[in-house]
N, C-alpha and C positions, 0 to 999 in steps of 0.2 A: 624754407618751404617753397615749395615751385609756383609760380602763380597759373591760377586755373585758366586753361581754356575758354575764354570770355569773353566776348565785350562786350560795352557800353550797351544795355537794350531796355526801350522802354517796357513796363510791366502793369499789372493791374493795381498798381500800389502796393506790391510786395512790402513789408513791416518786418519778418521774421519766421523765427521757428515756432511750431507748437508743439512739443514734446508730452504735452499734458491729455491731449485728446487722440482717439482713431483718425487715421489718416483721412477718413472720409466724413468725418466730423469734425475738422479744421474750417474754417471762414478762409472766404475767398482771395483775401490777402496775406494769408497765412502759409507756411510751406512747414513740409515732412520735414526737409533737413534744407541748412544751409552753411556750406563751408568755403572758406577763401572768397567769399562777397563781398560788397559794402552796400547797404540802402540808407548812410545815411549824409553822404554826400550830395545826392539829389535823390531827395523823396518821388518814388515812383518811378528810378530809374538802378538798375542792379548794377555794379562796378564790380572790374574784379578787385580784389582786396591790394592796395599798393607792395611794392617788392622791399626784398629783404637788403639793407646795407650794410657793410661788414663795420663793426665801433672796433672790435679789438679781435688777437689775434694771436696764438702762441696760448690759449688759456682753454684748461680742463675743463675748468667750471667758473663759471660768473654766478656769486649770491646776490648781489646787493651791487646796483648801479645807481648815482645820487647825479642831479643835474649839476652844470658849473659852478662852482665859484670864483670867483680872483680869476677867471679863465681856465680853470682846472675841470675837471669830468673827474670825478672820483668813483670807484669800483673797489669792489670786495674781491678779489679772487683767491681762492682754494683757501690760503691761511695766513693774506696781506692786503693789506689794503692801501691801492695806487691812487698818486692825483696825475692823470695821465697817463704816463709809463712810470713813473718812478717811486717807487713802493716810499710808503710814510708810516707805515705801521705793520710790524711783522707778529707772527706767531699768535695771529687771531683764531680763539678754537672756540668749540659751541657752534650751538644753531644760528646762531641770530647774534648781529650787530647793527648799530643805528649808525648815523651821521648828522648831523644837527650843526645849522651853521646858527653863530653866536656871536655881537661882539660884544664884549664885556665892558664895563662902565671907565672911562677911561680910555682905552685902547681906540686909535687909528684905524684898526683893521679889523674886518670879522676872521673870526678862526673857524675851522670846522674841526667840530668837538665829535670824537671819534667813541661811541659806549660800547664794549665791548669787557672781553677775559682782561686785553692792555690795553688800559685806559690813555689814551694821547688826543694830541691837539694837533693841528696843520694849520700855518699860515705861510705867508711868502716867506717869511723867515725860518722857515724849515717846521720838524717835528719836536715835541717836547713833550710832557707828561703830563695830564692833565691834574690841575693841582702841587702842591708845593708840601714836600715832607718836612716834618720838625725836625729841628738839632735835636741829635740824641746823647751828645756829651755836655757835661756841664761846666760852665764857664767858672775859673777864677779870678779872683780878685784880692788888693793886697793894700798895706800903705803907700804910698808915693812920697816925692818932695810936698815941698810948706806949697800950701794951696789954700782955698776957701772952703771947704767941704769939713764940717764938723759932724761925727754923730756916727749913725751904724748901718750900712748901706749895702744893697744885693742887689746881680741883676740877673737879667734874663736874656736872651739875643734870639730875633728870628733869620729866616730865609725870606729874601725877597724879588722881586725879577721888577726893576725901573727904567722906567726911558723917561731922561731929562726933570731927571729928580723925581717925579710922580711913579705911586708907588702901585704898579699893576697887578700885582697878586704877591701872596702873602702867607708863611706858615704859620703854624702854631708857635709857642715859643719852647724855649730848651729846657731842661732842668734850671732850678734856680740855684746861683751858686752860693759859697760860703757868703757868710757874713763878715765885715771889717771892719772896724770901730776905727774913725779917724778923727784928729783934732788940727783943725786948719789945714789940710795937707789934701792932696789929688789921690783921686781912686784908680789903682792898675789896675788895665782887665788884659786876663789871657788863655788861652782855649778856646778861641772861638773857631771852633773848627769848621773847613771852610766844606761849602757843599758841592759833591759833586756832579748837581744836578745842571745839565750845561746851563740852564735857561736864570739860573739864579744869580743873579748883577750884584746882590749888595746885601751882607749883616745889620741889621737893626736891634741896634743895643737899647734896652729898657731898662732904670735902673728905679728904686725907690726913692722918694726923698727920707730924711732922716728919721730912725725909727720907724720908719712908716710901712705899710701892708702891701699898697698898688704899685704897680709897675710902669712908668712912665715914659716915654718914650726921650732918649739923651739922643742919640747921634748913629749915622749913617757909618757903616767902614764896609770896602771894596771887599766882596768875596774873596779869599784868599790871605787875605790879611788878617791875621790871627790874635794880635794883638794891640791895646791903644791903653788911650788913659780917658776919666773922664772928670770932668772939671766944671759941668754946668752946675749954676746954684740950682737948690731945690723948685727954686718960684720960676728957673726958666725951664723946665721942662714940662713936654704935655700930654700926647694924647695915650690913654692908659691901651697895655696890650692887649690886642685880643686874642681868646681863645679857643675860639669856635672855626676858624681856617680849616676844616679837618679837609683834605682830599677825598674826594668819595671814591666810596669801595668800589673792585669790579660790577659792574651790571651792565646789560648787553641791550637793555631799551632807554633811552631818552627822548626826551621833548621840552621847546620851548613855549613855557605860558607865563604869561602878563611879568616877562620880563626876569623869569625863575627858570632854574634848568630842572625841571623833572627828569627823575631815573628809577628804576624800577627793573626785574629780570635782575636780583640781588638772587644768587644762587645759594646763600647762606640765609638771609632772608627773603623766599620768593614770595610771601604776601606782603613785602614791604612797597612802599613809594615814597622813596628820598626826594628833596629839594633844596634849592642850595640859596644862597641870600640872595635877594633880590638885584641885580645888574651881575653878580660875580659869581657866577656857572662851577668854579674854581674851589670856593669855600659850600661844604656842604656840612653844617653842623651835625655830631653826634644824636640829636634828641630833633633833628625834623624831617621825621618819618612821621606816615600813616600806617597804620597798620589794618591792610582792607583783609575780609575775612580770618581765612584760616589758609595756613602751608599747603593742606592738601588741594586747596585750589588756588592755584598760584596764579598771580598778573602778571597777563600776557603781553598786553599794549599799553599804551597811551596816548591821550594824542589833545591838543587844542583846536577849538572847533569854534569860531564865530561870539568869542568871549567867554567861552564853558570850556570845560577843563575834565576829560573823562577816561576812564581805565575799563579795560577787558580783563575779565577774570576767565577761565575755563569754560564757566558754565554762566556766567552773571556780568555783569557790567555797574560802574558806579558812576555819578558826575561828583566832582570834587567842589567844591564854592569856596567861598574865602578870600581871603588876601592874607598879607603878611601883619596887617594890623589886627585884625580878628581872630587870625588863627584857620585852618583848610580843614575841610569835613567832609568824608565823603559820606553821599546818598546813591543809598541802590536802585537802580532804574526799574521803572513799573515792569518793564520787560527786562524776564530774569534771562536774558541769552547772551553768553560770551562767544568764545573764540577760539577752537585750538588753531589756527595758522594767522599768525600775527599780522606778517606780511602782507597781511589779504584788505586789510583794518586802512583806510582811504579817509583823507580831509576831502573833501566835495562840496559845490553848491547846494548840493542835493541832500545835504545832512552827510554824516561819517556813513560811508558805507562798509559794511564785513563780510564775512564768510561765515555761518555758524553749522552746525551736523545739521539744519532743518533748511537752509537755505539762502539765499543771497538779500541782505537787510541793508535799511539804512536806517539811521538813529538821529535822536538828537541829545541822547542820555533825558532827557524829563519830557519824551511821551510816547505812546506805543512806538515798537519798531515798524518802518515800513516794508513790506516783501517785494523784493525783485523780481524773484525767481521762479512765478510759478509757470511759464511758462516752460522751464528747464527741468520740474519737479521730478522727473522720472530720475535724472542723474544722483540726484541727494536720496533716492529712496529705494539703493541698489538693484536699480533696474536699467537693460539696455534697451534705448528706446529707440526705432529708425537708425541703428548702426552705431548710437552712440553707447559709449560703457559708461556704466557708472563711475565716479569718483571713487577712487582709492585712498582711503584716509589716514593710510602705513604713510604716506607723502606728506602728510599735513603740512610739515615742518619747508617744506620745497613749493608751498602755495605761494602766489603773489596774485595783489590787484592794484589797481591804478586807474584812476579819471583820465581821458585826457582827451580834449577836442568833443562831451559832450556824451563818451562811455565810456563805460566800465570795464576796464579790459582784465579777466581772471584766469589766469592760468593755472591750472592743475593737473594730476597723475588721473587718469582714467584706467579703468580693466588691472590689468596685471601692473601696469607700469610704476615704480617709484619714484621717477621724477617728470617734472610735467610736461606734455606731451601735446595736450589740447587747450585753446584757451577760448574761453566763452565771452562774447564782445555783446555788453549789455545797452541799447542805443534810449537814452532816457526819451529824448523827444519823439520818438516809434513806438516805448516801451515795450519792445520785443527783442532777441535773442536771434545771434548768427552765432558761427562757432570758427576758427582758425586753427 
């Protein structure tokens, strides 16, 4: 966009637009319109709005731009999602994907945890999947030579991905295999078929002690290696397997709270809100879901806010509480108003601020919502006011908003247009309305 014919001039303390009143029932620091300005650089002085810089280039459409990580600038474009120039995640489809940087308990590095149709991870060490699938063939086992192993013994093997013996994520474990009744002698095992998941370093063999039910953890063997024996007595083995590693299903919203990967935007269950165990983003059990409302109004967002924890539904909003010791609940907020444009849905000083069909709010999830927007009220109330068109709500899906430096920057479709076109710059400390 060109910047306007302007300079720097002092004014009568210009604030903004008022869109809500006749032009001649506006206050004296109030204006008809105001586009490509800034008043909030120096109160009571108009600027013209700063220029445009080119970030990227060669690209149809930008959804979704995330700040650095590791030095990286990551973007969403058309149906891949880049750290930089060099794509890390392809064949991203659907409206909406998140980016969520994460480091997981254990790990050196944060990853950016990629929610989307293909669920992946990015770190300096490239792309991988987010989460770790179970063996699906089942391992055997046989007699061996004279050993110490008396009795009747099964095991189990997972997938694992280590650095320096510590174990960084982890799948479920495999079928369990036959049973072998041995008398002083070592136990074969073979089938452990190897995963072709790049990111997975090493088999973890689980086997029972004698007669026994749980599966206990025997011995490490290198991905690829398909076959070993095992030999440890019953009393040296330890920690039993777990089974709840599940990898979460596709969903195309996440967020980090108190150390949990929330997801949500399950398009198989869209009133669901998954969470995965506490430090490990990676394991999302089958059974730790909420289940907020009903399908036909599906959550939209999420988001952590100042130690509260709260979701957009369509039409309503909830705050989540809990922890992982008690168990997570959501309560419906006094104010029943959601969100159809996700995107628009802001962590701020100023409370979460959103976008809803009545106007520009901010929340705290437990107390009234606060309104932004009445000075803009004409656009949300299919009216053209002073030149502006109203919001086009066919675009919903293509809204964004963003804090930054102090406003609210909202861009949306106006008039005919389906993608957005105008963007409304809300200045907390004026509490008034320019438009870009």
């Amino acid at each position: 966009m060109a910047q306007p014919n302007l300079k720097a001039c002092a004014t009568p303390d210009f604030v903004g637009v008022n869109l809500r009143r006749d032009t001649v029932m506006i206050a004296d620091n109030e204006l008809a319109s105001a586009s490509d300005v800034d008043f909030y650089t120096e109160p009571g002085v108009i600027r013209p709005r700063r220029g445009t810089s080119l970030l990227l280039s060669g690209v149809s459409s930008v959804k979704l731009l995330v700040k650095a990580l590791a030095s990286y600038r990551y973007s969403w474009q058309d149906t891949t999602v880049y750290a930089d120039n060099t794509a890390v995640a392809t064949s991203i489809s659907g409206d909406y994907a998140t980016l969520v940087p994460f480091r997981p308990l254990n790990e050196a590095i944060t990853y950016m945890f990629i929610a989307s149709s293909s669920m992946k991870k990015h770190g300096t060490a490239g792309t991988s999947k987010w989460g770790i699938d179970a063996p699906t063939d089942t391992p055997v086992v046989a007699v061996g030579a004279a050993g110490a192993l008396t009795g009747s013994y099964i095991i189990q093997y997972t997938y694992a991905r280590m650095v320096g013996g510590v174990v960084m994520a982890e799948s479920n474990p495999s079928p369990v295999s036959n049973a072998t009744v041995l008398a002083a002698q070592i136990l074969t095992l073979s089938n452990l078929v190897a995963s072709t998941d790049a990111q997975v370093t090493h088999v973890r063999v689980y086997r029972t002690t004698a007669g026994g039910a749980s599966y206990l953890f025997d011995q490490n063997i290198a991905n690829g290696t398909t076959t070993g024996s095992s030999t440890v007595g019953d009393t040296a083995l330890t920690d039993i397997v777990e089974t709840d590693n599940d990898p979460p299903s596709p969903c195309h919203w996440a967020w980090a709270h108190l150390e949990f990967m929330f997801l949500t935007q399950d398009l198989n269950n869209p009133h669901y809100v998954w969470f995965s165990k506490r430090f490990l983003p990676e394991a999302v059990p089958s059974d730790n879901f909420l289940e907020i409302g009903n399908p036909n109004d599906p959550v939209m967002a999420g988001v952590s806010h100042a130690g509260a924890c709260g979701v957009f539904t369509r039409t309503t909003k909830y705050q989540i509480i809990g922890n992982d010791e008690s168990g997570f609940v959501p309560i419906e907020s006094s104010s029943r108003r959601g969100t159809i444009c996700p995107y628009t849905v802001c962590v701020s000083e100023y409370g979460v601020v959103f976008v809803a069909r009545d106007g520009v709010f901010s929340t705290t999830f437990a107390s009234i919502d606060t309104k932004l927007s009445d000075g803009i009220e004409g656009i949300f109330l299919n009216l053209t006011v002073n030149g502006y068109a109203p919001i086009n709500w066919d675009g919903a899906k293509t809204f964004h908003g963003q804090v930054w430096k102090g406003r609210y920057f909202f861009s949306y479709c106006s008039g005919a247009n389906t993608s957005p076109d105008i963007m409304a710059v809300y200045n907390f400390q004026l509490s008034h309305w320019s438009f870009y």
